[in-house]
N, C-alpha and C positions, 0 to 999 in steps of 0.2 A: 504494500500500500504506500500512495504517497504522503508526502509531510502533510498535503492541504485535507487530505482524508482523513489522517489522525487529527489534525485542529478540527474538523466536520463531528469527529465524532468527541472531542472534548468541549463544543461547542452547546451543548447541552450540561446545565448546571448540576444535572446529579450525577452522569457519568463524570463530567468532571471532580467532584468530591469522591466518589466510588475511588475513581484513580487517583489521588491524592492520598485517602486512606492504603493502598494497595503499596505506595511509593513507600510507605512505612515499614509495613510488613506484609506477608501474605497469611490471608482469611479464607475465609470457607462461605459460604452465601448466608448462610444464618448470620455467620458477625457479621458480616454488612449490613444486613435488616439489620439486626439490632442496632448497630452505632447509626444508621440512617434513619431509624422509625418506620422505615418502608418493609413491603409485603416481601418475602423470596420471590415472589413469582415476576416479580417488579424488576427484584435486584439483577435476576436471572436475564431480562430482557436487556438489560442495562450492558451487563458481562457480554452478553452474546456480540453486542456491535461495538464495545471495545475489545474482542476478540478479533474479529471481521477486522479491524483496523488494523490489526498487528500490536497495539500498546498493553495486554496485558494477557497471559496464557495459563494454560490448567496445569496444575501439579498434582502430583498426589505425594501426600501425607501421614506417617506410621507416629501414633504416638505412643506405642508399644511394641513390642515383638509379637503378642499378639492380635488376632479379629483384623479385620478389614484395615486398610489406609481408606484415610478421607480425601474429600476432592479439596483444594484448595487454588485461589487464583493469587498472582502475582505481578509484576508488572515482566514486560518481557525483557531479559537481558541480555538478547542476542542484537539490540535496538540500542543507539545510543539513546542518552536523557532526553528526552523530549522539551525542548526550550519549552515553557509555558510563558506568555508572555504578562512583563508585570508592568502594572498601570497606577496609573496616580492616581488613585482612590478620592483622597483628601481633594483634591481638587475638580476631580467629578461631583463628589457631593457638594463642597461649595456653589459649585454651577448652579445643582440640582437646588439645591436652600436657596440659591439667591434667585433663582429663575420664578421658581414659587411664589417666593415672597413679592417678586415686581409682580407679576400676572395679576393676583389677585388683588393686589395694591392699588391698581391701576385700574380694576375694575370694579373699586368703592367694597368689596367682598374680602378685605383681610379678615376682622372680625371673626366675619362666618367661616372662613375657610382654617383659622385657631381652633376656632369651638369646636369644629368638626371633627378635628386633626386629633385635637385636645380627648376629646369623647372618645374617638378609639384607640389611642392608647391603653384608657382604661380599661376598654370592653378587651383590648386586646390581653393583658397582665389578669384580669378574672374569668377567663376564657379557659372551660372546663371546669370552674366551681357551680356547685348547686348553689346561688346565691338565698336560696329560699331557708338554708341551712346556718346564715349567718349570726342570724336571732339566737340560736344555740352555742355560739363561738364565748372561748372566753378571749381574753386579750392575749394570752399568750399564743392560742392558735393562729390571732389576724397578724403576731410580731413574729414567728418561724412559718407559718406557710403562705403568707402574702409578702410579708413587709422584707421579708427575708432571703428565703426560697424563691418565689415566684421574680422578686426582684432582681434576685442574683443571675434568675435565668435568663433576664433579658437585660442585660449588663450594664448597670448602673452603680456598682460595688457598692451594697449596702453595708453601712457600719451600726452597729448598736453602741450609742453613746451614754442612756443613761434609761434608767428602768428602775419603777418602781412599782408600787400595789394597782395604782390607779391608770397609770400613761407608761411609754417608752418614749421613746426618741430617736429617729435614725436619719441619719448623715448619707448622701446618695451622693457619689463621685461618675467621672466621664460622661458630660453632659456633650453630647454631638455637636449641639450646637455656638458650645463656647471651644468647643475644641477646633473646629473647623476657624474660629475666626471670623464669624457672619458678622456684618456693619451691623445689623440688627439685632443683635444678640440682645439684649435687653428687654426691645419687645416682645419676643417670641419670648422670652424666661415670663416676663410678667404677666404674660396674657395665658401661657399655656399651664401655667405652674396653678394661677389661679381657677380656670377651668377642670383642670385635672383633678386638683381638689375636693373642688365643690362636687364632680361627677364619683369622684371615688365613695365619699361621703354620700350621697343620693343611695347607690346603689349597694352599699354595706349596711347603712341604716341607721348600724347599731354604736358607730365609733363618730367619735369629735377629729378630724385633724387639721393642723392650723401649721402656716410656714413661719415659722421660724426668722431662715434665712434665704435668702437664693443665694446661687454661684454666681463670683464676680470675676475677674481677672484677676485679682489677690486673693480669694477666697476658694481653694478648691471643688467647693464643697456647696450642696443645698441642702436644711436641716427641716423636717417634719416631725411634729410632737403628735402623739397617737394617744387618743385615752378613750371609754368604752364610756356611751354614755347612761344614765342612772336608768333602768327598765324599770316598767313598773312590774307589781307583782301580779 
């Protein structure tokens, strides 16, 4: 196969991870579903046309003397490295934030297009909770499997600063958009930080959170106070 076949077939974002993962070590189709979330039948389609391409080939596998060898895939190293090409990330998304930001700016819809943005965030970080189950939470469920967990999932490195009976406090670092450097940084902190809030709060119910602080250019950091509010009986 040619070079332009293998970029054809790493041109697709999950054979590309597939082979990235592969680059590391060699797996077997089950551990790629698993590190991908994806189905085998899935992952299998995936192998077969980076097979076809020549970028990665079947092995087998003994991890005993005895019972069968398993099948496992590898990257192929009868092939030199496959250049993958590297891109300015940082500066794609700049583009991408700043491009955003003029469009709707410009057509009277910042506002709306924050709340919006703002909103799914939220829905997006409580996405796969029974929210109907929240009533039931104590404060320490909403500060390890939201504030904490779910946070760290989608990478904002949460820190627990300070915790007591009634509230906690957590500290959220790598904000995209102070990191990128946007002229706008400001607005988007204050408009989206305050929507985010107010939607998080809507849709839990049962908790108070209030900011603190936002992230400044000397200030690494945005700090939210979490505290559970009084139920009645």
């Amino acid at each position: 196969m040619s070079l332009i076949e293998k970029f054809k077939a790493l041109s697709c974002e999950t054979r590309y991870n597939i082979y990235n993962l592969l680059r590391q070590r060699q797996m077997s189709i089950e551990e790629i579903a698993k590190l991908t979330n994806l189905k085998p039948i899935t992952i299998r389609h995936h192998i077969s046309e980076l097979e076809r391409s020549g970028l990665v080939c079947k092995r087998l596998s003994r991890l005993s003397l005895v019972g069968r060898p398993r099948i496992v895939y590898g990257v192929n190293s009868d092939l030199l490295e496959t250049p993958l090409t590297t891109r300015n990330y940082a500066l794609l998304q700049r583009i991408f934030f700043t491009s955003l930001h003029d469009f709707f700016k410009e057509a009277g819809k910042l506002l709306e297009f924050y709340s919006f943005m703002g909103r799914q965030l939220v829905h997006t970080l409580l996405s796969g909770f029974n929210t109907s189950e929240f009533a039931e939470w104590g404060l320490k469920d909403f500060k390890e499997r939201i504030f904490l967990d779910r946070f760290q999932e989608y990478a904002p490195m949460p820190e627990l600063v300070e915790e007591n009976e009634d509230s906690f406090t957590i500290r959220l670092y790598t904000c995209p958009f102070l990191e990128h450097t946007l002229p706008f940084f400001e607005s988007i902190c204050r408009i989206l930080s305050d929507i985010y809030v107010a939607e998080m709060t809507r849709i839990i119910g049962v908790v108070d959170i209030s900011i603190i602080c936002r992230r400044s250019v000397d200030k690494p950091f945005c700090e939210f106070k979490v505290s559970l509010k009084n139920r009645a009986l």
